[in-house]
C-alpha positions in Angstrom: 14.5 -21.4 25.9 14.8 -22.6 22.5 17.0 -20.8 19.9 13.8 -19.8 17.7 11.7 -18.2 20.7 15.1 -16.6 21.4 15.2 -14.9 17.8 11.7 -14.5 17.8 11.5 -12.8 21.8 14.6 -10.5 20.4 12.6 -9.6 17.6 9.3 -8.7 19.7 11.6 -6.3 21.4 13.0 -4.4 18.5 9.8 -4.0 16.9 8.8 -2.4 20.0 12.0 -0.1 20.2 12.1 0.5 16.5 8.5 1.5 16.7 8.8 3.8 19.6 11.3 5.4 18.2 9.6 5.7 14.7 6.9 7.2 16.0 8.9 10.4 16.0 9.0 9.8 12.3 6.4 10.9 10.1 6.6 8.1 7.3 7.3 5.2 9.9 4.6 3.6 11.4 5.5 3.2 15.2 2.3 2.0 16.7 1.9 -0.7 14.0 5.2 -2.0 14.8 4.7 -1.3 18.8 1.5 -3.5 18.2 3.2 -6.4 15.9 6.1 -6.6 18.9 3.8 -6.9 21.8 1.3 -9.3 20.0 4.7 -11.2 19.0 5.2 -11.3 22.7 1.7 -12.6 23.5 2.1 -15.3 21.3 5.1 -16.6 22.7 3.5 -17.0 25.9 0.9 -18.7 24.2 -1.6 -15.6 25.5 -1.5 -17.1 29.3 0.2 -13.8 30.9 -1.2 -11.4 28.1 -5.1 -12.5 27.1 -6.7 -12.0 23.5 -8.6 -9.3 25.2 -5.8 -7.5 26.0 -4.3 -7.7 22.4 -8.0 -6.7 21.1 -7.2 -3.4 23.7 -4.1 -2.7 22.1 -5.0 -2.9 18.5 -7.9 -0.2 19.6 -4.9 2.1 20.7 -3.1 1.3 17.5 -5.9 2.6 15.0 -6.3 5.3 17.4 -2.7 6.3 16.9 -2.9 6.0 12.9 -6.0 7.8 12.8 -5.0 10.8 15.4 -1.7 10.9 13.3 -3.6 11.1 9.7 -5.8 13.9 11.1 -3.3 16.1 13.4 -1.4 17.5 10.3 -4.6 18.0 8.5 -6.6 19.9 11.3 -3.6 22.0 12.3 -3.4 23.4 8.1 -7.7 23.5 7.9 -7.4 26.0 10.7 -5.9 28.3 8.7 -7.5 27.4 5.2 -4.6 25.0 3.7 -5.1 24.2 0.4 -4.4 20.7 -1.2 -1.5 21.5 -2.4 -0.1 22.4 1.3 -1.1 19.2 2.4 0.7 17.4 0.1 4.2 19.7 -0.1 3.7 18.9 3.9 3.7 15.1 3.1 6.3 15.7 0.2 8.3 17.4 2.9 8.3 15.1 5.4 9.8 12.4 3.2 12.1 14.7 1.7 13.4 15.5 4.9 14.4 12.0 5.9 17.1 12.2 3.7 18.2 14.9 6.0 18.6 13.4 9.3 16.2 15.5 12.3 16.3 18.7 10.9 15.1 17.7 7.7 12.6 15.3 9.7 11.7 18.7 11.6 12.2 21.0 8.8 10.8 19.4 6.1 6.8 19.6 6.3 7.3 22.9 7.1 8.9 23.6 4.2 6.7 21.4 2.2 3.7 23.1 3.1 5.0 26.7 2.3 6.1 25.6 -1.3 2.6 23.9 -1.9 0.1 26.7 -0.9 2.6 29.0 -2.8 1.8 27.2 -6.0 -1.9 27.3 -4.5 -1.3 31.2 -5.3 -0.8 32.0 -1.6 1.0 35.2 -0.6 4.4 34.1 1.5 2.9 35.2 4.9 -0.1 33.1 4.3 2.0 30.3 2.9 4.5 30.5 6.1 1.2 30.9 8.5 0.1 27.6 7.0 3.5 25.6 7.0 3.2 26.4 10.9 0.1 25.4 11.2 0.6 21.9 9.5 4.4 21.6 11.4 2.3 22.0 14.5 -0.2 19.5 13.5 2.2 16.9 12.4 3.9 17.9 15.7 1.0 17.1 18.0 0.2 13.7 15.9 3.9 12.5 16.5 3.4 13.2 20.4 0.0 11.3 20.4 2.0 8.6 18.4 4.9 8.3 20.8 2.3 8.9 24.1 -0.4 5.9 22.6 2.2 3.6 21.9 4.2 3.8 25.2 0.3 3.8 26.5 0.5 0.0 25.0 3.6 -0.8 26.2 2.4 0.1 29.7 -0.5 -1.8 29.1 1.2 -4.7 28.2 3.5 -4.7 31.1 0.3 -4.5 33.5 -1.0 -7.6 31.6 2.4 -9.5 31.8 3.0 -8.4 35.5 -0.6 -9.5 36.9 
């Protein structure tokens, strides 16, 4: 193998970790980078073991991952009548907590969607009622992150192995 595939065949593989694993985060986009690895991977074999068709397949799932993980957060805080401003403390949040390590990554929306419908003019138990309802949201996005881009790794594999 040449030195260049090498690099390049290491670097298909840590965009896959890295995107796994950043599909626990809300601000990194996991799939994307799931994608970008396993395409990389195609292309090095020159598509023979992993077909255009397949790759077409796997950017489905990846749009499918960004859009489920754009609505979650926002259907879980509409169930309870979020305002704007809840939806953007939750966003607000969520990048704040970053800086936090996981329970600022957990924390954080939460938080960020109490202090937004609060300056909507919410009372605290309806503010609190809709930081749970967008944490859960968020939540349930991540998992369908995390379950659709091991989906396309599995994919993949099948493609590669047969």
């Amino acid at each position: 193998m040449e030195p260049l595939t090498a690099i390049l065949a290491v670097l298909a593989v840590l965009l896959v970790l890295g995107g796994i694993v950043g599909a626990f985060l809300p601000v990194v986009p996991g799939p994307p980078l799931v994608f970008l690895g396993l395409w990389l991977g195609a292309w090095l074999g020159d598509y023979d073991d992993v077909s255009g068709r397949v790759i077409l397949l796997l950017a489905g799932i990846t749009l499918l991952a960004i859009f489920l993980d754009l609505v979650a957060g926002a259907l879980g805080a509409r169930r309870v009548g979020a305002s704007p401003w809840a939806l953007a403390g939750a966003v607000g949040g969520a990048v704040v907590g970053l800086f936090f390590g996981l329970p600022g990554i957990v924390l954080g929306p939460f938080f960020g969607a109490v202090a937004g419908e609060l300056l909507a003019k919410r009372d605290l138990a309806g503010a609190a009622d809709v930081g749970f309802a967008t944490w859960v949201g968020i939540l349930v996005g991540a998992l369908a992150k995390v379950g659709l881009s091991l989906v396309m790794v599995a994919v993949f594999a099948v493609a590669w192995l047969l």
